[in-house]
N, C-alpha and C positions, 0 to 999 in steps of 0.2 A: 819514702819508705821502701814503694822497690829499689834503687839503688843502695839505700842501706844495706840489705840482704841480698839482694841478686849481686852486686858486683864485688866483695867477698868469695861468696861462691864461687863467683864464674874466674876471676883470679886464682882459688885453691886449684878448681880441675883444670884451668890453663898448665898450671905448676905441676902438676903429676902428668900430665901430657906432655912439657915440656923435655922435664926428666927424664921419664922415661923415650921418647922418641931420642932424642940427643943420649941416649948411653949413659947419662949419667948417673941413674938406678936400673937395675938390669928386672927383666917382666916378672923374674923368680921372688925377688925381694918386695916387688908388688902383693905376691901372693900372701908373704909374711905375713904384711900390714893388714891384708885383708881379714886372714883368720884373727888377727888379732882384732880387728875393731868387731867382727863376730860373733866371737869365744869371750875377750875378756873386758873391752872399753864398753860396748853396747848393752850389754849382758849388767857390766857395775851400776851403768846411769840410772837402767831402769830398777833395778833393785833398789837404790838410793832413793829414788825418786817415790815408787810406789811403797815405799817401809812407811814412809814419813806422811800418807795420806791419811783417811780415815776412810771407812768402806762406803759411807755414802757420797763420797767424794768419786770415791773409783767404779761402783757398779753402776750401771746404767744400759737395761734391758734398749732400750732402744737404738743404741748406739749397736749394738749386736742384730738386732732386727733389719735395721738401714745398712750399713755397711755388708753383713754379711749375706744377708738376702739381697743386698745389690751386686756384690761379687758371683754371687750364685748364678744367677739370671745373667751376667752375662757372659760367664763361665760357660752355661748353657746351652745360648746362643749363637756364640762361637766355634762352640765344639760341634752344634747342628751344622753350621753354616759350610767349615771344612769337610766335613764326614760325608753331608751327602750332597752337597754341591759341589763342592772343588774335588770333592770323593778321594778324601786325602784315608792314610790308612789310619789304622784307631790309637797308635802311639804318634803319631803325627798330630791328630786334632788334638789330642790329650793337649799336650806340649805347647802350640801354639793357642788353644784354649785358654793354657796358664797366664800363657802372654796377655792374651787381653784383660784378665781380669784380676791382675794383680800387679801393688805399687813395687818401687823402689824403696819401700818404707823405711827400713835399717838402715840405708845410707843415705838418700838426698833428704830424705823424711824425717831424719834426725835432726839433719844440720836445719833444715829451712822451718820448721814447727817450732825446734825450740830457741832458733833467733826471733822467732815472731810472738812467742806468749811463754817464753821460758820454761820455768821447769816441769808446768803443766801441760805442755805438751805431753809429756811421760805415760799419762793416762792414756790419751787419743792413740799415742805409739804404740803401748803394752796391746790397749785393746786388737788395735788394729791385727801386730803382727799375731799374737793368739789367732786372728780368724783367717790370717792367711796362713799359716801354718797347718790348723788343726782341719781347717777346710779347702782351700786350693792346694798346697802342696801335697798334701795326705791324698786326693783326688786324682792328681795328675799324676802320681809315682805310680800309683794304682792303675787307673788307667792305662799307662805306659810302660806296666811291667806285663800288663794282660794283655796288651797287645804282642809283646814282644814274644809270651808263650802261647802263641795258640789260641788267644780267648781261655783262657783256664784258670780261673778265679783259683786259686788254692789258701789253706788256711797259713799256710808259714810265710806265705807273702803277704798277707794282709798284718800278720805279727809280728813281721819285718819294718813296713811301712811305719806302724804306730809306736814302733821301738825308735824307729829312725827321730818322727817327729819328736817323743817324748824326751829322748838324750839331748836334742836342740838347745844348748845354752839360753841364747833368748828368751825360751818358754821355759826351760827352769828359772829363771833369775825373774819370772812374771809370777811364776807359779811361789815360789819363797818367798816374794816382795806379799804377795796378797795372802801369804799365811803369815806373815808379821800382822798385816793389818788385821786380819780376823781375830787372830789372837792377842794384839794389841800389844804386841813384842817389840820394844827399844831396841832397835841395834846400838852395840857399844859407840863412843862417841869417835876412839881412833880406829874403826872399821867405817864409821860414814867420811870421813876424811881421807881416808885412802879408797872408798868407791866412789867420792866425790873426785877425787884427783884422775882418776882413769874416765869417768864419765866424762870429763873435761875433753876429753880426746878425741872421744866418738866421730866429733861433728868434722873438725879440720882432716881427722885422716881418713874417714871415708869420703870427701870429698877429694880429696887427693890422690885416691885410689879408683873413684870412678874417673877423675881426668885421667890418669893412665890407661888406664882399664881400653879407655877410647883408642889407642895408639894401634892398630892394624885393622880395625873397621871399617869398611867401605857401605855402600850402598851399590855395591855391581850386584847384587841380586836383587834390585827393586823390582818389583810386580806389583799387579793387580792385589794379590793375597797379603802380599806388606802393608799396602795401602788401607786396604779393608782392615787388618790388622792394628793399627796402629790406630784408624781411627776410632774403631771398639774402644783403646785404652785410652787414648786421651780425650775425647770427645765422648762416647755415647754412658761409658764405665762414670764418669762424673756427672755428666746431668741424672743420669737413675739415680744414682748413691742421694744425689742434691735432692729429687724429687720424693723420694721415700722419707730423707731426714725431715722436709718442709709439710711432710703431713700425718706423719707420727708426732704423739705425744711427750714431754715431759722432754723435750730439745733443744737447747741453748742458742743462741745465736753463735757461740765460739763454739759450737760441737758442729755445728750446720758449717759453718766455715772450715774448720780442720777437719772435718770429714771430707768435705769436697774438695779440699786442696789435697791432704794425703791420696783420693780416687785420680787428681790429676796428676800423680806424678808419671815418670816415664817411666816401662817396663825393670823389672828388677834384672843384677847381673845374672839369677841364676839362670834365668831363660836362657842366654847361650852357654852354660855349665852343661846344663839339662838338652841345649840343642847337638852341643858335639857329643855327649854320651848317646844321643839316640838318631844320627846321622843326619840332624837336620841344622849342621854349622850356619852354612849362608845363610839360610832361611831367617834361621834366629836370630843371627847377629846382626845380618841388614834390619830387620825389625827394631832392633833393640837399640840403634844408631838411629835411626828416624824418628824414636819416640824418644830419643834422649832428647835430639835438637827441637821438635815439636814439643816437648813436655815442658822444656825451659821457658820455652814463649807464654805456654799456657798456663802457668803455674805465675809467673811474674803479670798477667793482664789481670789475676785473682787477686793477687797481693796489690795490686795495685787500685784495684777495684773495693775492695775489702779493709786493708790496711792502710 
C-alpha cells in the first residue's frame, strides 16, 4: 500500500522539480498552477464532495475538539517557546508558530487522503482546512500585523484579517457545500460533472507544484530553532492531535487515522509566502524543506503502519 501511494507522489513532485530546475516551465507558470489548484480545482472537489453528503455524515463535534484544540496547544507552545526563550520578536514567533501547527493540507493532503479512502476524504479535508483557516491563519496575520505596528490591536485590522479569511475560496466552496447539505439542495447534474472534472485535478497538480515549489531551497540556515521547529510539526503536532482523538468520544478509527495522518503532514507552502513577507525567508524556507523531506518518511511509516 505505501508504494501504491507514496511512489505516485514522490514521481509527480520529482516532475515538477524536474521541470522547473531544467527551464522547461519557468517558476512564474508554477505560480499559475498554484492559484489555480487554490481558487478553482480544490475549491470544486470539495464543493462536490460535501453537496453530495448528508449532515450527519459531515458534523462531527469532535473532530473540531481534537484537531483544533491540538493545533491550539501547539500553536501555543511554540509561539512561548520562540517569544521568550529564543526571545524572537512577536511577528517572528507569530509566523514560525504557524509553522509548527499547521499541515500542508490543500496540497499533499489532497493527493495522499483521497488516494487512501477516496472521496471521503473530503470531510477530514473540508473540516481540517475550516480550522486552519479560521483559527491558525486568522491567529498568525493578527499576530503578525500587531507586531509589525507597535503592538496596536486596531479594529480595521482585525476587519481586514476576517475579510481576508472569509473571501478564501476553500472556505467558501466548504461553507456552500454544507449549505447544500443543510438545506438538502441537489446541485444540477452537469454542474457536478464539471466540478467533478476540475476536482480531478487537485491531487496531480498540487503535487506537481510542491515538487517545483522545492527547486531553490536549501537547508544553509539549519539551526537549533529549525530543529525544534520541525519537530513540533512532525513529531509532537501528531502524537497530541492522535492523543486527544483516542480519548474523545464518538471517534472512528478512519477519523483517528486521517486526523493523525493530515497532523503529519509537512509544513504548508504558505509558511515561506508569510516568511518573505515578514523578513524571515531563510528561516522559513529551511524549515519548510526539512519538514517536507521529514514529513514524507513520517506520513509513509503511517500509511504503512495503518494501511
Amino acid at each position: 500500500m505505501v508504494l501504491t501511494v507514496i511512489l505516485p507522489i514522490c514521481l509527480l513532485l520529482l516532475l515538477g522539480f524536474i521541470c522547473v530546475k531544467f527551464e522547461f516551465i519557468l517558476p512564474e507558470h508554477i505560480q499559475g498552477l498554484s492559484q489555480f489548484v487554490f481558487k478553482i480545482a480544490l475549491p470544486a472537489f470539495l464543493l462536490q464532495a460535501l453537496a453530495s453528503k448528508r449532515f450527519d455524515e459531515i458534523w462531527n463535534p469532535s473532530y473540531f475538539i481534537a484537531y483544533g484544540g491540538g493545533s491550539l496547544i501547539i500553536f501555543a507552545l511554540a509561539f512561548l517557546l520562540y517569544r521568550k526563550y529564543f526571545q524572537c520578536r512577536l511577528t517572528e514567533s507569530g509566523v514560525l508558530a504557524m509553522g509548527a501547527s499547521m499541515s500542508n493540507t490543500g496540497f499533499i493532503g489532497t493527493a495522499i487522503l483521497t488516494m487512501l479512502i477516496g472521496q471521503h476524504a473530503a470531510i477530514y479535508l473540508s473540516l481540517t482546512l475550516m480550522i486552519e483557516n479560521l483559527l491558525i491563519v486568522a491567529l498568525t496575520l493578527v499576530i503578525a500585523e500587531v507586531g509589525m505596528q507597535q503592538h496596536q490591536v486596531t479594529s480595521q485590522l482585525l476587519k481586514q484579517t476576517l475579510y481576508n479569511v472569509i473571501k478564501n475560496p476553500v472556505i467558501l466552496s466548504i461553507v456552500l457545500g454544507m449549505f447544500c447539505v443543510i438545506l438538502n439542495i441537489q446541485l444540477p447534474f452537469y454542474v457536478v460533472q464539471v466540478l467533478e472534472m476540475l476536482g480531478k485535478t487537485a491531487s496531480p497538480i498540487a503535487l506537481f507544484v510542491i515538487g517545483a515549489s522545492l527547486v531553490g531551497m536549501s537547508l544553509k540556515s539549519l539551526n537549533i530553532q529549525s530543529v525544534i521547529l520541525v519537530t513540533f510539526k512532525i513529531v509532537l503536532m501528531p502524537l497530541t492531535i492522535f492523543v486527544l482523538f483516542s480519548i474523545l468520544p464518538n471517534v472512528s478509527q478512519e477519523m483517528l487515522y486521517a486526523g493523525t495522518l493530515l497532523a503529519a503532514l509537512p509544513m504548508p507552502i504558505v509558511l515561506g509566502i508569510l516568511g518573505q513577507n515578514y523578513g524571515l525567508s531563510d528561516k522559513a524556507l529551511t524549515a519548510l524543506m526539512l519538514s517536507t523531506i521529514l514529513g514524507f518518511i513520517g506520513i509513509s511509516s503511517l500509511i504503512a503502519l495503518w494501511w
